[in-house]
N, C-alpha and C positions, 0 to 999 in steps of 0.2 A: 200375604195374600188376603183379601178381602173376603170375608164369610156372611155378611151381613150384618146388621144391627140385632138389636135383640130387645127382649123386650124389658130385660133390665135398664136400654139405652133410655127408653119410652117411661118408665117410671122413675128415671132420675131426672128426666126434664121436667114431667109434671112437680116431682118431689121439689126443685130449685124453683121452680114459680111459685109454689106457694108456702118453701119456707127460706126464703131467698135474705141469709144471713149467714153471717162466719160461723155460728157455731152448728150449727146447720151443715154447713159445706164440707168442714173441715173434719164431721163426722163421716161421711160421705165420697171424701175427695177420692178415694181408692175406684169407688164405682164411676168415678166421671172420668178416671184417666182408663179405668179398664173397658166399658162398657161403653163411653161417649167417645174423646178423646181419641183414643186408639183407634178405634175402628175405623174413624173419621181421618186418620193419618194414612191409613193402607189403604180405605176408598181412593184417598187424592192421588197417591204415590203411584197405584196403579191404571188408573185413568189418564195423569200425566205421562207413561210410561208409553200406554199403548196410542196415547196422539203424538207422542215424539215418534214412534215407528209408523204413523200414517201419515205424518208431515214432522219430517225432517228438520227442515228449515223453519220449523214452527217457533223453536229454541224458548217454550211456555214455561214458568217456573211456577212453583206448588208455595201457598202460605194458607193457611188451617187458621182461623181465628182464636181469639183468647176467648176464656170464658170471662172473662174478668171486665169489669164498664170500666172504663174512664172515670174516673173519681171525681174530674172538673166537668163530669155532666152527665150525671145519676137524677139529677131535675125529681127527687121525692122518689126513681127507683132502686131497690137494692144492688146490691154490689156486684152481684152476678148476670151471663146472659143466663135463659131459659133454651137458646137455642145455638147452633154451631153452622158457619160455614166453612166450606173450602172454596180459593179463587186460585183459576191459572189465567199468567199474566203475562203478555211478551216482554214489557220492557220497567223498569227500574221499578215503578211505583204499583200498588196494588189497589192505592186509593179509587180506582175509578172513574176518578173526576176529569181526568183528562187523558187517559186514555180506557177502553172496554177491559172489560172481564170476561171471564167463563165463572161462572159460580153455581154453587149447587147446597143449597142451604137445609138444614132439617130443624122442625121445630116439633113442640108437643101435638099440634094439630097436625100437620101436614109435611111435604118437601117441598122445593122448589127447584129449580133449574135454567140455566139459560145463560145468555149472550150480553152485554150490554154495561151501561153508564151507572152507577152508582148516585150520583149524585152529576150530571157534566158540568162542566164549569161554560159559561156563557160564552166562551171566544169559542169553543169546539162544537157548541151550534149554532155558531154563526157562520161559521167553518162548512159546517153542516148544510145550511140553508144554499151560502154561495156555491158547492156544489153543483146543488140539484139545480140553481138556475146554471151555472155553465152547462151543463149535459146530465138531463133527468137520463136518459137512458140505462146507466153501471146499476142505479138500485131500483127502475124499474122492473129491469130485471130479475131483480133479487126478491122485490114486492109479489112479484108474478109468479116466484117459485113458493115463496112462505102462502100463497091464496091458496096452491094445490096439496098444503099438507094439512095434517088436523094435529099437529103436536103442541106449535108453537106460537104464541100470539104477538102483536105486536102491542106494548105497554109506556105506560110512562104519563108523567102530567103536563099537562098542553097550556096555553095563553090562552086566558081569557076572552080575549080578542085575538080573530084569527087573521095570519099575515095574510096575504095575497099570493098563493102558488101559483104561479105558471104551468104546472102540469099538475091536475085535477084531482091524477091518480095518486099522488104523493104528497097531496097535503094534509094528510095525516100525519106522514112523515115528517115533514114540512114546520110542524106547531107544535112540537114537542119540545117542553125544556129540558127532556131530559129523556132518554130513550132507553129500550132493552126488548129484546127478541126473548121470552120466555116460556114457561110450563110448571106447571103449581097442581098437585092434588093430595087428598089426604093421606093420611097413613093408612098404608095397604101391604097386603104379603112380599111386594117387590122388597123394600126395604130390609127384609130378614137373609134377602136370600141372594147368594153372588151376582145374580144378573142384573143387579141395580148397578154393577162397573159398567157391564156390554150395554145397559139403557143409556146412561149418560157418554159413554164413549161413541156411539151411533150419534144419539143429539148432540154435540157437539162438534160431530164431524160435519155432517149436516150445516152445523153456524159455522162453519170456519169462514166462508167466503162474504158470511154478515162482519166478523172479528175480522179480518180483512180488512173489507172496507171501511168500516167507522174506524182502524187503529194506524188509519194514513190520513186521518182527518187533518193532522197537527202536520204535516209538510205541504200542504196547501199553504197558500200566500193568502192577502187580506180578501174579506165577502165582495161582491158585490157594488154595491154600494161606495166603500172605501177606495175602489180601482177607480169608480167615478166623479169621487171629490177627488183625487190626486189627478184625473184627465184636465177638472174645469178649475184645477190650482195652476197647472201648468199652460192655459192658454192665455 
């Protein structure tokens, strides 16, 4: 059962940022598996527990990140994160890149929360785009519901150059390389105290029908575009 973070959680993340080295750590390591670690396991375990009992068919699976970087890409920083996520994720990969997440990340500033792409790989917003020209309508909708709340924003970084939307309302949507439905604020008393399971299990209930629809992007057939050279290949 999930009791919160503490404030031990909060001064071991500061502590790893700014002495972010093995002897350091391994003095240490007992407070990042008690006070980081752990807690971060029973947050996820129980958030995935109670969206499996509000969607069934959801069948989301739990992976907690390492603290540990990549060692083929530290690029000058130490060998540790400063910070921990949990992602639930319907299907094989947790990557991101091609299919969405639920994630919910805590750092020494702040948390964060929300819906969305990691990093998307370019076929899944092009995927994206041909969509919204077959039938703007499904995430009209869904644009229309995210304008009447104040939780969660729409994010992500856009093209320089902006395409040509056909529907007006969604070219924001439209020009993103890479998208996510979220929610970020500092550290505050939520974070100590169990009702940060029921905050992230309401927001996320909430995205499920955004996780939905962006994680059937990949059974769409080719954009747009590509249906068109394949018509003026075959006359």
């Amino acid at each position: 059962m999930f009791e919160g973070f503490s404030q031990e959680t909060v001064d071991f993340m500061w502590g790893i940022r700014f002495n972010n080295e093995r002897p350091w750590f391994e003095a240490h390591k007992s407070d990042y598996q008690t006070y980081f670690l752990n807690p971060m396991k029973e947050l996820g375990g129980q958030v995935q527990s109670a969206l499996l009992d509000r969607f069934p068919k959801s069948g989301l699976n739990l992976k907690v990140s390492r603290i540990y970087r990549d060692a083929r890409r530290l690029f000058g920083r130490g060998p540790y994160k400063d910070h921990l996520w949990l992602s639930l994720f319907r299907f094989g990969s947790e990557s991101g890149g091609d299919h969405p997440v639920f994630w919910f990340e805590l750092a020494p500033e702040g948390w964060s929360y929300g819906m969305g792409f990691w990093c998307a790989q370019a076929a899944v917003m092009e995927k994206h785009r041909a969509r919204i020209d077959r039938d703007p309508r499904p995430l009209l909708k869904l644009q229309n519901k995210l304008a009447k709340q104040g939780e969660f924003t729409l994010d992500g970084p856009e093209y320089s150059r902006k395409k040509p939307c056909a529907e007006p309302r969604l070219s924001e949507w439209y020009n993103k390389k890479s998208l996510s439905v979220g929610h970020e604020e500092p550290l505050g008393e939520l974070i100590y105290t169990p009702a940060l399971a029921d905050r992230l299990v309401e927001g996320f209930s909430f995205l499920m029908p955004y996780y939905d629809y962006f994680s059937t992007l990949w059974a769409d057939g080719g954009s747009a575009e590509q249906a068109a050279a394949r018509e003026l290949g075959a006359e």
